[in-house]
N, C-alpha and C positions, 0 to 999 in steps of 0.2 A: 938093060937099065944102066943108066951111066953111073960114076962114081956119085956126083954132086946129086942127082934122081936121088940116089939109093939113102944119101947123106940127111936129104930133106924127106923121106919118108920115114925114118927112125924118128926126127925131131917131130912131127905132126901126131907120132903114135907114143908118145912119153906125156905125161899127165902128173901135175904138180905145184908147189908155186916156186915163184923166182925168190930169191933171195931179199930184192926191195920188197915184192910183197910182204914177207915175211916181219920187215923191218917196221914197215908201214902199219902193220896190223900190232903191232908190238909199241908201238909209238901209241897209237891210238888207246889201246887198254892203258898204256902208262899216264897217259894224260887224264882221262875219265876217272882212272884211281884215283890223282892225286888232287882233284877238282871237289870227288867225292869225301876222301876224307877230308879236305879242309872244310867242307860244307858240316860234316858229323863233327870234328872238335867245333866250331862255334858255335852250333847246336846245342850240343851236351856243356858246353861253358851258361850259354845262356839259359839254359834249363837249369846246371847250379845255383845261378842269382836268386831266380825263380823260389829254388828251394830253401834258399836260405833267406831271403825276405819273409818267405812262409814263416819257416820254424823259428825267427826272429819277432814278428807278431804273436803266430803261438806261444810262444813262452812268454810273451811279456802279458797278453791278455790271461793266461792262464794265471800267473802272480796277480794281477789286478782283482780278478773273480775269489782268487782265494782269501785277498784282504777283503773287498766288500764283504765275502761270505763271514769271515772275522774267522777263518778254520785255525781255530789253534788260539784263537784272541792273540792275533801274529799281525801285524804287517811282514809284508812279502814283499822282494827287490830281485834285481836282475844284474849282474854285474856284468861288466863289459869287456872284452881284450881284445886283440886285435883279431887271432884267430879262432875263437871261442867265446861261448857267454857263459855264464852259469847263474842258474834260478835258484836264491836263497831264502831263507826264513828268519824273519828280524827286520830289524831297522840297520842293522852295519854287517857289512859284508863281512865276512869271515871265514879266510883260505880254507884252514882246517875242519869246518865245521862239517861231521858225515852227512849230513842231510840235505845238503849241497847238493844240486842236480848240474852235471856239464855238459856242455853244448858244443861239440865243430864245427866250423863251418866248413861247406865245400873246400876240398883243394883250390888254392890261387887266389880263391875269394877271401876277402880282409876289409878289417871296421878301419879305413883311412881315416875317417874320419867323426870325433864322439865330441858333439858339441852339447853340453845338458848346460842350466843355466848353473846350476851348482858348479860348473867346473870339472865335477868330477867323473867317473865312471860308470856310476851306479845308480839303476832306479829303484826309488824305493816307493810303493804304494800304501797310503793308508787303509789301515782297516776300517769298515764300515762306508767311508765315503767314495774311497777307487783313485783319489787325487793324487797327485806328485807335484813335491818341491823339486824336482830334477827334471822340466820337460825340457827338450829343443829338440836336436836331429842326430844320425846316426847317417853316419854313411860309408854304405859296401861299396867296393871295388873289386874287381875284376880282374884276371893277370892279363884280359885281352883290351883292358880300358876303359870298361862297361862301369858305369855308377847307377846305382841305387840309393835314395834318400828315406829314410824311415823317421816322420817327424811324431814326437809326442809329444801330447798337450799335454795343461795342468790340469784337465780334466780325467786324462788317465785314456782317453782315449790315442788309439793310433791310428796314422796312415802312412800309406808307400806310396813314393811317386818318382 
């Protein structure tokens, strides 16, 4: 057997990958990763809205049912801030007050924007009837861009759109 024979049956009997494979296969997972998590953050972003529309209806429907129900012979309000709400008992907000329920919202997510006709921050529901002097719109934002409009009537009714 010659040298070069002897040379080319060592390589034929060696079992492995190359180096480009290697590189290849390593590219590939890298790319499907980073496909995959940008696909999970916008996800779980858009799932926060989700939740914070919810629990932004939630509480304000729940102030509403509590003044119609007249619980406490209270009207019931909902004050508003950028990164939070808090559900109050009364007609005027009041920082300090312990019975003050508060609210976070998602990380990133934020009330850009609190448009009531009052002006101000806060809804306040009457007892007995469910109405508000404070309707217009509320609107969440997103840190990826995403809006959310939450409009109330003077009815006391809400919706999201």
């Amino acid at each position: 057997m010659t040298l070069i024979e002897n040379m080319q049956s060592k390589h034929k009997n060696k079992k492995g990958f190359t180096l480009i494979e290697i590189l290849i296969v390593i590219s590939l997972v890298t790319i499907i990763s980073f496909v995959t998590f940008n696909f999970f953050v916008d996800y779980r972003a858009s799932q926060g809205v989700a939740q914070d529309v919810e629990l932004i209806e939630t509480v304000l429907y729940k102030a509403r049912n509590d003044a119609i129900s007249s619980n406490g012979s209270n009207d019931y309000g909902v004050h508003f801030a950028s990164s939070s709400m808090t559900a109050f008992k009364g007609s005027v907000y009041t920082a300090s007050n312990t019975t003050n329920q508060i609210f976070l919202f998602t990380s990133g997510n934020t009330l850009s924007g609190i448009s009531l006709v009052s002006g101000g921050v806060d809804v306040v529901f009457n007892k007995l009837s469910g109405e508000t002097t404070q309707s217009g719109t509320l609107t969440l934002t997103t840190s990826k861009g995403g809006v959310k409009t939450i409009i109330i009537y003077p009815t006391g009714l809400i919706q999201s759109i």
